[in-house]
N, C-alpha and C positions, 0 to 999 in steps of 0.2 A: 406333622409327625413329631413326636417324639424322641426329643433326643434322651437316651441311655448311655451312661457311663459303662463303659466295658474298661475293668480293669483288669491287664494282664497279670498272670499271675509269675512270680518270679521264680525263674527252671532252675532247679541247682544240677542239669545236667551235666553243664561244663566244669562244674567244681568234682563232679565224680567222676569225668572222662581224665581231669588231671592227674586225680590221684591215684588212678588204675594206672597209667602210663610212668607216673613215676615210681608205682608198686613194682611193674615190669619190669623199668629200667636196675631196679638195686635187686630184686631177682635176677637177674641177668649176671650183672658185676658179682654177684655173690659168688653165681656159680661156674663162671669162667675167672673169676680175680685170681693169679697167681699169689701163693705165700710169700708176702715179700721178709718175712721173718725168719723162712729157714733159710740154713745156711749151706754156702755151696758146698758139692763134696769137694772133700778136701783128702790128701793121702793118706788119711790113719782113717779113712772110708772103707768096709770092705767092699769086696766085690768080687763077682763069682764067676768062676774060672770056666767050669762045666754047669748045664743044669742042676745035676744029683750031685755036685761038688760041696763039696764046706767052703764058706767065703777063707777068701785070703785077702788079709792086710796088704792094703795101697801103702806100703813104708819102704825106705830106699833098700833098707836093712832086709825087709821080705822080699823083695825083688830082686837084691845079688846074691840072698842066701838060695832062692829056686830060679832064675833066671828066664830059661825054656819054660817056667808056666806062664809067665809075663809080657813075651813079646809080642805086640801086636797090640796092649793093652792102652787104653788112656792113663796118662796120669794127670793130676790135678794138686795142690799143694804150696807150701812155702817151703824153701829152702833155703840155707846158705850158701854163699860162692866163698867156696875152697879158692886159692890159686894154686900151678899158675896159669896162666892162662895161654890158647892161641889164640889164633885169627877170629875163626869163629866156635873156640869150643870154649869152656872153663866147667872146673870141677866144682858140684854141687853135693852140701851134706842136708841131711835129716836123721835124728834120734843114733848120732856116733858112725852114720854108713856115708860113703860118699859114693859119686856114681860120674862119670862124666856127660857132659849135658853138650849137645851143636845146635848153633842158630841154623834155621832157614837162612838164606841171606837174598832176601828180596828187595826191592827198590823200598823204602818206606821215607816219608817226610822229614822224620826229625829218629835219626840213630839211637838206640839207648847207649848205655855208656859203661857197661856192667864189670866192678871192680873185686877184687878178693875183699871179703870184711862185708858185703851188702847183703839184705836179705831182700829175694824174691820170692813174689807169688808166681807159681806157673798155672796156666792153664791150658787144655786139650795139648798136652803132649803127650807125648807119642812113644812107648820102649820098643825100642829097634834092635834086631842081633848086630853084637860088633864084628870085627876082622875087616874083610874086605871088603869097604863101603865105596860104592862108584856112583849110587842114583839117591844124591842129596842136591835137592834143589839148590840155583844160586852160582856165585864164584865157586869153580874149582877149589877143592882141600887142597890148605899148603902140609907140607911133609910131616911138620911138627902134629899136627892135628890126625892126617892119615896115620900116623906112628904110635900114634894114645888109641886111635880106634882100633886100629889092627890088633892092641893089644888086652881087647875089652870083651867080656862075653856079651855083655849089653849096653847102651847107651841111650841116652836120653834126647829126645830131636824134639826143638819147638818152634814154632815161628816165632819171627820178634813181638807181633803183635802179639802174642797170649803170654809174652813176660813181662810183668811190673815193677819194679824197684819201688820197697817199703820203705817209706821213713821213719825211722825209729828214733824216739825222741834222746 
């Protein structure tokens, strides 16, 4: 018998199974990849009150100037710390308005340490109506702090986790 060379011939299946899988894959990432370029809202964000409403400015200044359209609202933002301060409150400014702001006061690892003169970023807080505040998580409000609330239309509640101390050079 005769032997015959039978030469295989070479498949470039697997070079096009690659390149389909890795087409898939950056289709994929394309269209699930978050913006990582925009930026987060911040309080001169607007945001809208009612559906058929005109947005209203996230600013401290829009929010103590209408109050009642605000509570219940997130805020988001940097601010300054006014003093002076209590236990767990201290007065925060943006664009000339100041507002008073309360920690959560929950167990956390390492306390921040937040002074008059510091600027923070907040995030996912919270405007709350002031006067008679009794259901704030945390230690009981010492007097000096009940006595700023009491005397507030609204107030500002965040947890510690969502406040940063900015380093400004």
């Amino acid at each position: 018998m005769a032997e015959i060379p039978v030469e295989k011939k070479s498949s470039m299946t697997w070079l096009w199974l690659l390149l389909a899988a890795i087409l898939a894959a950056l289709l994929i990432w394309w269209i699930t990849a978050d913006e990582d370029d925009a930026d987060p809202v911040l309080a001169e964000t607007p945001i809208e009150a009612d559906a058929g409403a005109d947005p209203m400015p996230m600013t401290l200044a829009a929010i103590l100037a209408n109050p009642q359209s605000y509570i219940g609202q997130e805020f988001a933002g940097e601010v300054s710390v006014a003093g002076p301060l209590t236990d767990r409150g201290f007065w925060v400014e943006n664009d000339g308005a100041r507002m008073f702001a309360l920690i959560i006061d929950e167990p956390r690892e390492v306390e921040i340490d937040i002074n008059p003169g510091q600027e923070l970023r907040i995030s996912d807080g919270m405007i709350r109506e002031g006067g008679e505040v009794s259901d704030v998580e945390g230690v009981p409000l010492d007097d000096d702090t009940l006595a700023v609330l009491a005397d507030q239309d609204v107030f500002l509640i965040v947890d510690e986790d969502n406040v940063e101390i900015l380093e400004r050079p």
